[in-house]
Structure formats: structure tokens, C-alpha cells
N, CA, C and O atoms as CSV, one atom per row, in Angstrom:
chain,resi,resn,atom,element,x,y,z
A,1,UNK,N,N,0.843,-1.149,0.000
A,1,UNK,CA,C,0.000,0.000,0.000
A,1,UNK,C,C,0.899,1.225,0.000
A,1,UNK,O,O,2.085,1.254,0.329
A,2,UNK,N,N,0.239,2.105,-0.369
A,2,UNK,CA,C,1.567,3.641,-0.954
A,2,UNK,C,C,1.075,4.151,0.009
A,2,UNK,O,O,0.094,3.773,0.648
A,3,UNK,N,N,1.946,5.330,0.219
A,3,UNK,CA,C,1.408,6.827,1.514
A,3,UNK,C,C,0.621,7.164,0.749
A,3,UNK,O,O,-0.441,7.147,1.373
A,4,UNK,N,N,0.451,7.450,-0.163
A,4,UNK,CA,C,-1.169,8.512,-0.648
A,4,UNK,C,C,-2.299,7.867,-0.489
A,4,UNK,O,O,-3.271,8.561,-0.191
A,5,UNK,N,N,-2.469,6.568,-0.619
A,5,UNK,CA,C,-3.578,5.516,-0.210
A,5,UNK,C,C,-3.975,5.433,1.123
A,5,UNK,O,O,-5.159,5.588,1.422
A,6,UNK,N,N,-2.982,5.169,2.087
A,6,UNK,CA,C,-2.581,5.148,3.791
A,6,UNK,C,C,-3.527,6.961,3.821
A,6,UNK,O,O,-4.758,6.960,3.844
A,7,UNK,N,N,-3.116,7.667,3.819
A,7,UNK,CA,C,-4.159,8.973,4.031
A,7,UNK,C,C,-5.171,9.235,3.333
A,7,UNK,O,O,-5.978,10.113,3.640
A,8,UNK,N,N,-5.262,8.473,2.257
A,8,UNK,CA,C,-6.464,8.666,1.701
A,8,UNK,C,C,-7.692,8.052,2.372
A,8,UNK,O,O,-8.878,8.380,2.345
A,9,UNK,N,N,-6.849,6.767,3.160
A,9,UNK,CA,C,-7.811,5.793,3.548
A,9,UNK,C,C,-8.167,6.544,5.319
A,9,UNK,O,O,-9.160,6.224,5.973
A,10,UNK,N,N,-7.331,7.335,5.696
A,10,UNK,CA,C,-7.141,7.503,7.683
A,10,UNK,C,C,-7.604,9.206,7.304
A,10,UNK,O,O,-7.254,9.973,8.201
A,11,UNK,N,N,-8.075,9.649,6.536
A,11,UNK,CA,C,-8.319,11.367,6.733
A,11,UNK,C,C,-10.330,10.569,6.428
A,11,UNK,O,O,-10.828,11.220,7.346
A,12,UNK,N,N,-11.191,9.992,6.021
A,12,UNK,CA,C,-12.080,9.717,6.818
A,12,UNK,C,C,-12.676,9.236,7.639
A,12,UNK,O,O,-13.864,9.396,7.920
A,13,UNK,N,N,-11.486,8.241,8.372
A,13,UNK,CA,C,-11.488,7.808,9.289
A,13,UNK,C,C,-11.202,8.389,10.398
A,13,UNK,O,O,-11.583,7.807,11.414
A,14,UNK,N,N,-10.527,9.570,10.542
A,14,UNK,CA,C,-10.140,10.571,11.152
A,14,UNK,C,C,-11.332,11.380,11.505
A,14,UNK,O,O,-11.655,11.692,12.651
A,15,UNK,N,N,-12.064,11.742,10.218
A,15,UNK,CA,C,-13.825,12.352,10.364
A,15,UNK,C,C,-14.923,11.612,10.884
A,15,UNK,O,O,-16.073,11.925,11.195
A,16,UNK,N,N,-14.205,10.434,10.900
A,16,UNK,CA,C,-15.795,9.652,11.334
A,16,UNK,C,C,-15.685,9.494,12.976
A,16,UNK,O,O,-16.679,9.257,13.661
A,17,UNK,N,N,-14.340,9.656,13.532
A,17,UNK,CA,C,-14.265,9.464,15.015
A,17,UNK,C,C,-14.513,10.553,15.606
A,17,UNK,O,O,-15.115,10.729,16.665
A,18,UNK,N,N,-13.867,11.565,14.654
A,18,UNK,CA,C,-14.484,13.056,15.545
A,18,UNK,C,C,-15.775,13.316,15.697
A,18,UNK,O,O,-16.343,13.853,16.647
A,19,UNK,N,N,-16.250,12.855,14.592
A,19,UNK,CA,C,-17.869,12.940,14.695
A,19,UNK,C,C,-18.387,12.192,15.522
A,19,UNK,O,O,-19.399,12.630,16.069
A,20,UNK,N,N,-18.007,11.119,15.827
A,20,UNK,CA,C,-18.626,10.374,16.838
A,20,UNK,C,C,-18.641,10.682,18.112
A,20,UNK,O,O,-19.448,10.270,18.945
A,21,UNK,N,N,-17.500,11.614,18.329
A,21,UNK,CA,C,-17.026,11.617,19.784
A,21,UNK,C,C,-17.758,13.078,20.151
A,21,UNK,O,O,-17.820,13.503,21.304
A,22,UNK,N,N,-18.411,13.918,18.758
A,22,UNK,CA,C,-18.641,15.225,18.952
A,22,UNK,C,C,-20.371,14.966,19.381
A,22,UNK,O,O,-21.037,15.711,20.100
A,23,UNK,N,N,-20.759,13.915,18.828
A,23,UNK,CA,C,-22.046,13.573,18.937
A,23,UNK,C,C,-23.068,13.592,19.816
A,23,UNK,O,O,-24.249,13.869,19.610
A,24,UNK,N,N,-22.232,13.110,21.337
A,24,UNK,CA,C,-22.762,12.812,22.252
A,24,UNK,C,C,-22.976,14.189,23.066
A,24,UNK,O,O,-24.070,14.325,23.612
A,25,UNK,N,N,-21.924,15.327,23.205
A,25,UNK,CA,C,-21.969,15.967,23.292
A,25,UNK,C,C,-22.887,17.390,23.082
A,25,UNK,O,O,-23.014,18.272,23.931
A,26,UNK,N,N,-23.366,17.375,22.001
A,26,UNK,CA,C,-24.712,18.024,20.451
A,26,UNK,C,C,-25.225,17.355,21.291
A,26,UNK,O,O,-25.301,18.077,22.286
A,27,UNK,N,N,-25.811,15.978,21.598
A,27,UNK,CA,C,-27.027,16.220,21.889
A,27,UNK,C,C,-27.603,16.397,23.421
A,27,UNK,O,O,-28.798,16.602,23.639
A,28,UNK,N,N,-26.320,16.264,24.757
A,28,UNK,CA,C,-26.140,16.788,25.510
A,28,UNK,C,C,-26.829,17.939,25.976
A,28,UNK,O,O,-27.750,18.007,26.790
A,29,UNK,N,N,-26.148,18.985,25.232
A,29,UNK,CA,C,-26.386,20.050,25.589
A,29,UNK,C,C,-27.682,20.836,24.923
A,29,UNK,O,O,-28.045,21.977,25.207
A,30,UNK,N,N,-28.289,19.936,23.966
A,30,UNK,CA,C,-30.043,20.039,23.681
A,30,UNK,C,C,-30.512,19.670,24.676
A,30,UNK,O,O,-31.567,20.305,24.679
A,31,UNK,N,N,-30.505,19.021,25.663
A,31,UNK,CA,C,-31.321,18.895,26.948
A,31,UNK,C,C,-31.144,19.902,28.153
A,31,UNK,O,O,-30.195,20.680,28.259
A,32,UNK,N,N,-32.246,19.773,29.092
A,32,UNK,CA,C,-32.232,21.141,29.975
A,32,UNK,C,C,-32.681,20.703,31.171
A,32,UNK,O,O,-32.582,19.482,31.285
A,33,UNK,N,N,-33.054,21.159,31.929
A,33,UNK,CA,C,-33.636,21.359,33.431
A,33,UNK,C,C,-33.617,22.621,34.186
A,33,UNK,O,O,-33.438,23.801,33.885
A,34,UNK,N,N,-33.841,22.028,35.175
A,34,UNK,CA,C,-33.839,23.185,36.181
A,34,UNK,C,C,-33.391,22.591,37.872
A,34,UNK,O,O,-33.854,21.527,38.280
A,35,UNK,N,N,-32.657,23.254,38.540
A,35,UNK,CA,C,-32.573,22.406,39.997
A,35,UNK,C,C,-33.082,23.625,40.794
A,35,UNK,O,O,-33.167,24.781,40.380
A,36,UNK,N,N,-33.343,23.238,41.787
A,36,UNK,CA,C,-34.378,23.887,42.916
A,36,UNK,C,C,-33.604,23.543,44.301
A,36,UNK,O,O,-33.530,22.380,44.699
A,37,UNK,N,N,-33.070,24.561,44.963
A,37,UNK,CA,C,-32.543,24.534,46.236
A,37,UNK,C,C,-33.530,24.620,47.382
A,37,UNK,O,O,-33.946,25.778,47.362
A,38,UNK,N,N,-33.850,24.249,47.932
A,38,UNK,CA,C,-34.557,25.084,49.286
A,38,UNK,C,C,-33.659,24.366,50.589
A,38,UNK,O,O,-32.662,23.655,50.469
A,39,UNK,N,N,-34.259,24.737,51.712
A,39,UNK,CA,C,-33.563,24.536,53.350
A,39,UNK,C,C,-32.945,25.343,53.250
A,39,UNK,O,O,-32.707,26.061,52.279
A,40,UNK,N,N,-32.386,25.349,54.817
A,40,UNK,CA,C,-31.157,26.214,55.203
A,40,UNK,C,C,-29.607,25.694,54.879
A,40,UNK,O,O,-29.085,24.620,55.175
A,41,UNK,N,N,-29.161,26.623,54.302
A,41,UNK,CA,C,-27.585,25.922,53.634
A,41,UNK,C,C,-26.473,26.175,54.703
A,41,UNK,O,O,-25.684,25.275,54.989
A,42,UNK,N,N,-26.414,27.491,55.331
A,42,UNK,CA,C,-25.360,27.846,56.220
A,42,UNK,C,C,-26.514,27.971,58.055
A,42,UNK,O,O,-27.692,28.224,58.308
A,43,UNK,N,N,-25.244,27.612,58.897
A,43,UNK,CA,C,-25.930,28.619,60.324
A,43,UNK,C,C,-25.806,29.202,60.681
A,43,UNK,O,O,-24.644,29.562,60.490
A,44,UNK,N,N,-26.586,30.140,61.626
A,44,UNK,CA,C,-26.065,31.881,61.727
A,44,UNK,C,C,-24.725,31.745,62.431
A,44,UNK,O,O,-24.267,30.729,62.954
A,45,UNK,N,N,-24.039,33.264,62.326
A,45,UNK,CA,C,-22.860,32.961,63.130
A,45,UNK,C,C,-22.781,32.934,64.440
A,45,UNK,O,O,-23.728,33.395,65.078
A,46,UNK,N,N,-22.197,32.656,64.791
A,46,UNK,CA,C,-21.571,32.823,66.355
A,46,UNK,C,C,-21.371,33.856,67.147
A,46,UNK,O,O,-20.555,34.746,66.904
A,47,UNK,N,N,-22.393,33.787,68.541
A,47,UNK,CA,C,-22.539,35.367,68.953
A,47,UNK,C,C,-21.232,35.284,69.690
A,47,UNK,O,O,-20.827,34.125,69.781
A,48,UNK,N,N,-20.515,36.129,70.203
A,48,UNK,CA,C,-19.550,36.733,71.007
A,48,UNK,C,C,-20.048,37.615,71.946
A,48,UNK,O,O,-20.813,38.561,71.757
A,49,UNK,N,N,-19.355,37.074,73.374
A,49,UNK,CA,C,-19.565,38.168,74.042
A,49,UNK,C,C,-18.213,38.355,75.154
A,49,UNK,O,O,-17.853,37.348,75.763
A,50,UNK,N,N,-17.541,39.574,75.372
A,50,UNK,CA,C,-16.221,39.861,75.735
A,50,UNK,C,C,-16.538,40.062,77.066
A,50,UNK,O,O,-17.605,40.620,77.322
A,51,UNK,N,N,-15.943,39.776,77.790
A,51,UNK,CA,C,-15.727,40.269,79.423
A,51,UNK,C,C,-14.275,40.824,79.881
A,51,UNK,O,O,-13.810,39.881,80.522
A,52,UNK,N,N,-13.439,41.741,79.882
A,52,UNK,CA,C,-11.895,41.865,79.600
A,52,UNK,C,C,-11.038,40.888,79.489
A,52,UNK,O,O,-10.558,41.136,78.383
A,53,UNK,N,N,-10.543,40.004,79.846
A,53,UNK,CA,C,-9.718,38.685,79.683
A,53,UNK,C,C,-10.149,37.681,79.062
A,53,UNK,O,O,-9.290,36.828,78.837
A,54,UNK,N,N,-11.693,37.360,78.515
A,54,UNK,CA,C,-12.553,36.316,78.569
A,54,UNK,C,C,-13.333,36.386,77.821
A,54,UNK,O,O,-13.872,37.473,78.031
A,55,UNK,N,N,-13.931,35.784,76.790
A,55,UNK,CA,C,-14.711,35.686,76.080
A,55,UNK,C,C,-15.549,34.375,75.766
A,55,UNK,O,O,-15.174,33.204,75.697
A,56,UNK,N,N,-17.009,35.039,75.568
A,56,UNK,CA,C,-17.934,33.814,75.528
A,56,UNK,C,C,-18.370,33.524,74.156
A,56,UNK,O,O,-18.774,34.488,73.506
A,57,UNK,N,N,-18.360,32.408,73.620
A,57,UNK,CA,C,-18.587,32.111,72.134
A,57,UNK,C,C,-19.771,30.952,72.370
A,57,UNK,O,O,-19.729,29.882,72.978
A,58,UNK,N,N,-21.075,31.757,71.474
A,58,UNK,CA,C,-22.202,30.706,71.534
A,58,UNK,C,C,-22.621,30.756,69.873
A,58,UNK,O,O,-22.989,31.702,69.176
A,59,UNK,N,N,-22.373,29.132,69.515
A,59,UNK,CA,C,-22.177,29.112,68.067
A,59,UNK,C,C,-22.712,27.568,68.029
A,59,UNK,O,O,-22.213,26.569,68.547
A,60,UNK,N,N,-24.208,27.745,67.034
A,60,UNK,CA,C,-24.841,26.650,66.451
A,60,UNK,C,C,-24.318,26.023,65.277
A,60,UNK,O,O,-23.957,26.371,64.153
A,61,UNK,N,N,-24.451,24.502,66.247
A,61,UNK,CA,C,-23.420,23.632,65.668
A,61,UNK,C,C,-24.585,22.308,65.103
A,61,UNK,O,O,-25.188,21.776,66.035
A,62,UNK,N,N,-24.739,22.059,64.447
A,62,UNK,CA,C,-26.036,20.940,63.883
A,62,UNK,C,C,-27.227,20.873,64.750
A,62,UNK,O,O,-27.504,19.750,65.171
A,63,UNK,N,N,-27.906,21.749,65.064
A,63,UNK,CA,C,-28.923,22.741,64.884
A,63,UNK,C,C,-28.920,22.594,66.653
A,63,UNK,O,O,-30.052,22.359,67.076
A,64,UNK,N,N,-28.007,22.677,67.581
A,64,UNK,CA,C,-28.076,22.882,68.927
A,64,UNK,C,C,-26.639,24.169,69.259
A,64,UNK,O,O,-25.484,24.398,68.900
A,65,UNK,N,N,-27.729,24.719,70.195
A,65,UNK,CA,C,-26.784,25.947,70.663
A,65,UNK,C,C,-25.484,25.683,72.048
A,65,UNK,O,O,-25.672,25.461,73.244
A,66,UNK,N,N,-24.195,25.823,71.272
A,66,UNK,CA,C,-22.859,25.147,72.325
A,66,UNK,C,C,-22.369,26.705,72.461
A,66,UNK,O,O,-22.128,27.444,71.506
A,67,UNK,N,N,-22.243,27.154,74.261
A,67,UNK,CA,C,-21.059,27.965,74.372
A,67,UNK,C,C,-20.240,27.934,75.592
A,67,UNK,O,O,-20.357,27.583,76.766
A,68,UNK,N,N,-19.527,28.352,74.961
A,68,UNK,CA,C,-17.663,28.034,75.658
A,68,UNK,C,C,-17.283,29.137,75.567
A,68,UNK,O,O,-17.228,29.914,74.614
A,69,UNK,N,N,-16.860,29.256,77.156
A,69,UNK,CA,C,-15.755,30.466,77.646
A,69,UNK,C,C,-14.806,30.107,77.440
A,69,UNK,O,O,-14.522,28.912,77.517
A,70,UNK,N,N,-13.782,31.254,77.021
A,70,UNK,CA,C,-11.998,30.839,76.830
A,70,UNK,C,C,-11.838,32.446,77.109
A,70,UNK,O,O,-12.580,33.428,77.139
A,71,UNK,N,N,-9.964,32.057,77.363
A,71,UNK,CA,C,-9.255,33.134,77.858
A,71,UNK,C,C,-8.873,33.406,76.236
A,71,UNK,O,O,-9.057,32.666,75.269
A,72,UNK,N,N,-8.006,35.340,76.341
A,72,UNK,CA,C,-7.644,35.605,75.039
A,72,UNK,C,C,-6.237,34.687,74.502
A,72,UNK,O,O,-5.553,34.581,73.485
A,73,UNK,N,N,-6.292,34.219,75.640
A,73,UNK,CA,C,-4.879,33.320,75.547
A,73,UNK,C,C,-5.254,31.663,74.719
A,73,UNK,O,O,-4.699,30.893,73.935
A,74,UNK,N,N,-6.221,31.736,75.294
A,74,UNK,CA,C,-6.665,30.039,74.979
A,74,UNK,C,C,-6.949,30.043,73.526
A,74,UNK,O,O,-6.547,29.203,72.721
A,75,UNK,N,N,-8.023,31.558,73.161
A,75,UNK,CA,C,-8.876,31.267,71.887
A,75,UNK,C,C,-7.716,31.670,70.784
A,75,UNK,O,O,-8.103,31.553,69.621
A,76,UNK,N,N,-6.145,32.197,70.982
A,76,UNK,CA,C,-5.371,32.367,70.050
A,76,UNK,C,C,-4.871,30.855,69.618
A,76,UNK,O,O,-4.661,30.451,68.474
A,77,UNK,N,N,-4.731,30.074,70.972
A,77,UNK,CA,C,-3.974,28.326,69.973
A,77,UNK,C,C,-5.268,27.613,69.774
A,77,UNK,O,O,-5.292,26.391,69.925
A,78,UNK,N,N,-6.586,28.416,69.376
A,78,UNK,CA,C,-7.902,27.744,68.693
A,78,UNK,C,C,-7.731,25.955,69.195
A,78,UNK,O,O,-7.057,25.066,68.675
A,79,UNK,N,N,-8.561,25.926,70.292
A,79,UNK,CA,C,-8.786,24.562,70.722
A,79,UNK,C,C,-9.451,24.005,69.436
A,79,UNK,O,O,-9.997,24.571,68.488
A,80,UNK,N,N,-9.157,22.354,69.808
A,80,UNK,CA,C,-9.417,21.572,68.472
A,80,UNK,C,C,-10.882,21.356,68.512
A,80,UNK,O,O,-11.405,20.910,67.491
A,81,UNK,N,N,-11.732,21.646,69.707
A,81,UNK,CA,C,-13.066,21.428,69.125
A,81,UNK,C,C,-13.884,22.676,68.227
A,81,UNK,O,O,-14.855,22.457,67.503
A,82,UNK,N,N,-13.288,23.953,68.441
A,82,UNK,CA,C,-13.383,25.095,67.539
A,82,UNK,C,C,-13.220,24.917,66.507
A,82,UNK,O,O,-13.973,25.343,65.631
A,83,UNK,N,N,-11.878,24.032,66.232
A,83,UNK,CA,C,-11.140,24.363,64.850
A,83,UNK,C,C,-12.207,23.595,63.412
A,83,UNK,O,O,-12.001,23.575,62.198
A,84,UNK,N,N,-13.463,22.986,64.339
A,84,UNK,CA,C,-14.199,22.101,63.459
A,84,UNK,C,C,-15.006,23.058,62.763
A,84,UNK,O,O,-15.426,22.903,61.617
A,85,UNK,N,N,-15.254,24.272,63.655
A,85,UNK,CA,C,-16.293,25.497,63.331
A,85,UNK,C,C,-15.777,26.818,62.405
A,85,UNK,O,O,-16.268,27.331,61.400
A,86,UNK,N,N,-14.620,27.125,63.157
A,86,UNK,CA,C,-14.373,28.173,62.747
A,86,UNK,C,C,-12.708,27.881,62.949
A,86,UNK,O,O,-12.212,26.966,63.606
A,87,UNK,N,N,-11.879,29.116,62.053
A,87,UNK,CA,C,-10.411,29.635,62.175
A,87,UNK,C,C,-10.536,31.099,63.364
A,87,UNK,O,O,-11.524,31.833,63.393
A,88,UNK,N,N,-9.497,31.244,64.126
A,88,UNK,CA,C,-9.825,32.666,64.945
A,88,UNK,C,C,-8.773,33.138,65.185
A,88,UNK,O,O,-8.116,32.405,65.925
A,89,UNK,N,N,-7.958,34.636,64.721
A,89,UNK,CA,C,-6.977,35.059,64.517
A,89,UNK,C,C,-7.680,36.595,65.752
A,89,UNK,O,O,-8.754,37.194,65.703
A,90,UNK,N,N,-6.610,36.738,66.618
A,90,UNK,CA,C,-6.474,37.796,67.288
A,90,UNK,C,C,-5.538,38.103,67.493
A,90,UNK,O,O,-4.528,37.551,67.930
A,91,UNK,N,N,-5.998,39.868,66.925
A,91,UNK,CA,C,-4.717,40.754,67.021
A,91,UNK,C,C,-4.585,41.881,67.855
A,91,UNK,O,O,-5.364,42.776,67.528
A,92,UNK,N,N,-3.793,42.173,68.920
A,92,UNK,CA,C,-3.967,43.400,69.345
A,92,UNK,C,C,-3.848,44.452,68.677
A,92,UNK,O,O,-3.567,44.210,67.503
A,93,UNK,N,N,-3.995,46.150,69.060
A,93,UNK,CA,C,-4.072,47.483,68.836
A,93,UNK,C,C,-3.154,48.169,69.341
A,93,UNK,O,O,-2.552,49.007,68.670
A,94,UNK,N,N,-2.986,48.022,70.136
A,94,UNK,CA,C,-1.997,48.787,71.394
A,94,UNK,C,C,-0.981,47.490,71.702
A,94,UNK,O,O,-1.065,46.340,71.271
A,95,UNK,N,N,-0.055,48.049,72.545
A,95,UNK,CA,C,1.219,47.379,73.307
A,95,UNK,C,C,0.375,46.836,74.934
A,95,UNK,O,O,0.900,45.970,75.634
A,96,UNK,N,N,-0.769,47.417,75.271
A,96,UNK,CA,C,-0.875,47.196,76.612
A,96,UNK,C,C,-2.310,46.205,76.404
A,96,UNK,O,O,-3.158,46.147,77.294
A,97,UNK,N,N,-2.431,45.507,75.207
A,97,UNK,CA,C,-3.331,44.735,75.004
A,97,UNK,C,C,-4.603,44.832,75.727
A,97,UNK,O,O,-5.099,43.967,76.448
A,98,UNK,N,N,-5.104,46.079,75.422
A,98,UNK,CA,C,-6.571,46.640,75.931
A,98,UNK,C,C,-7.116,46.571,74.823
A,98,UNK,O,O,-8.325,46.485,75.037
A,99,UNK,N,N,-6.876,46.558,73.559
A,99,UNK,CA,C,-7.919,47.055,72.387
A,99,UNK,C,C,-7.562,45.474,71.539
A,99,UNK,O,O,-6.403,45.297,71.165
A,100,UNK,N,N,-8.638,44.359,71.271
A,100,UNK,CA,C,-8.215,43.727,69.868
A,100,UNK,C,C,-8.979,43.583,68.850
A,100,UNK,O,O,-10.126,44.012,68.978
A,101,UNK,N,N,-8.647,43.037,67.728
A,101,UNK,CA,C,-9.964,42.633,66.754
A,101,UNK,C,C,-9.836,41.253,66.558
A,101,UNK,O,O,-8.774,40.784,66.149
A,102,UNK,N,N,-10.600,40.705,66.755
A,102,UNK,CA,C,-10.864,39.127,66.601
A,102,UNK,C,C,-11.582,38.881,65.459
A,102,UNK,O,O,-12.773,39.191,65.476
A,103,UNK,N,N,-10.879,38.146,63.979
A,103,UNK,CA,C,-11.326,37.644,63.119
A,103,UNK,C,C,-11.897,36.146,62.683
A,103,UNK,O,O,-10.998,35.321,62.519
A,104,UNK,N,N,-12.877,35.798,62.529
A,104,UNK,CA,C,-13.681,34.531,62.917
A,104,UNK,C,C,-13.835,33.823,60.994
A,104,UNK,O,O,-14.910,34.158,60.497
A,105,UNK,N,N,-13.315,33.340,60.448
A,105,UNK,CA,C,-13.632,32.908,59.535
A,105,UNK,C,C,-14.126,31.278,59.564
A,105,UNK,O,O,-13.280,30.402,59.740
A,106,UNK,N,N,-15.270,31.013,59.415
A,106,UNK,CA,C,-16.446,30.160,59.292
A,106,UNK,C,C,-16.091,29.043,58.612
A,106,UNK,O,O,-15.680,29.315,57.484
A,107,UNK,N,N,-16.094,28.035,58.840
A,107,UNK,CA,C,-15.678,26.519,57.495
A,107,UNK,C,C,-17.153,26.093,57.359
A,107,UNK,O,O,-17.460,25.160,56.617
């Protein structure tokens, strides 16, 4: 068999696989729907409440309300039953650690 035969014979064979493989695809994307969410997806956040050294964190956890006091000391090495809820980064303002902002990012 010659090279001009060899491509004569594999350039529609070449068309017939693309087409096949393009096929399924075409008719794919002629079909439609619609999806419908409802329930609650997230839970509210977690209230905080500060006492100077101490803080109270009451944060719904599969649909029951858990809160836990910690020192500003404790909630910086984020105990491991927190770490299931949330990340918690505190930073002071001042040198005499009277002022902080406590950032709570949610998983």
C-alpha cells in the first residue's frame, strides 16, 4: 500500500471518530432542566460576648446551641473542638493589650 492511499484511507477515518465523539456531546447540551434549592444551607454565626480577659462564644453547631468560655490566651492556639467550626486570629491594637480585633472565619 503507498502513503497517498494510507491517508487517503485515515483522513475519513479521522472524520468519522471526531464525529462520533462530537455527537454525544450536540445532543447533551439540547437537553435542559432546572434544579431547585430550598432549606437552610449555612448557620447563623456565632454570637460573642467579651468580658476583659474572657470571652464567651455561643455558636450553632447541627442545629443545637454550644457555648464556651476561653481566655484571650486560649482562643489564640484555637482549641481543636473550635477548629471544626471556625479559624480565629487575634490581634492586638496597642502594646498594653486593651484594644483587639478578633477575626472569625467560618468553614
Amino acid at each position: 500500500m503507498s502513503l497517498s492511499v494510507a491517508r487517503k484511507t485515515s483522513v475519513p477515518l479521522l472524520r468519522l471518530l471526531l464525529l462520533i465523539s462530537f455527537a454525544p456531546m450536540a445532543q447533551a447540551s439540547g437537553q435542559g432542566g432546572v434544579i431547585h434549592f430550598s432549606g437552610q444551607i449555612v448557620e447563623p454565626p456565632c454570637e460573642i460576648n467579651h468580658v476583659q480577659q474572657h470571652i464567651a462564644m455561643s455558636c450553632d453547631n447541627e442545629g443545637h446551641t454550644q457555648t464556651r468560655n476561653y481566655s484571650t490566651q486560649e482562643l489564640q492556639k484555637a482549641p481543636q473542638h473550635f477548629k471544626q467550626i471556625a479559624a480565629v486570629n487575634l490581634r492586638y491594637l496597642d502594646e498594653k493589650k486593651k484594644l483587639a480585633v478578633i477575626n472569625i472565619d467560618y468553614r
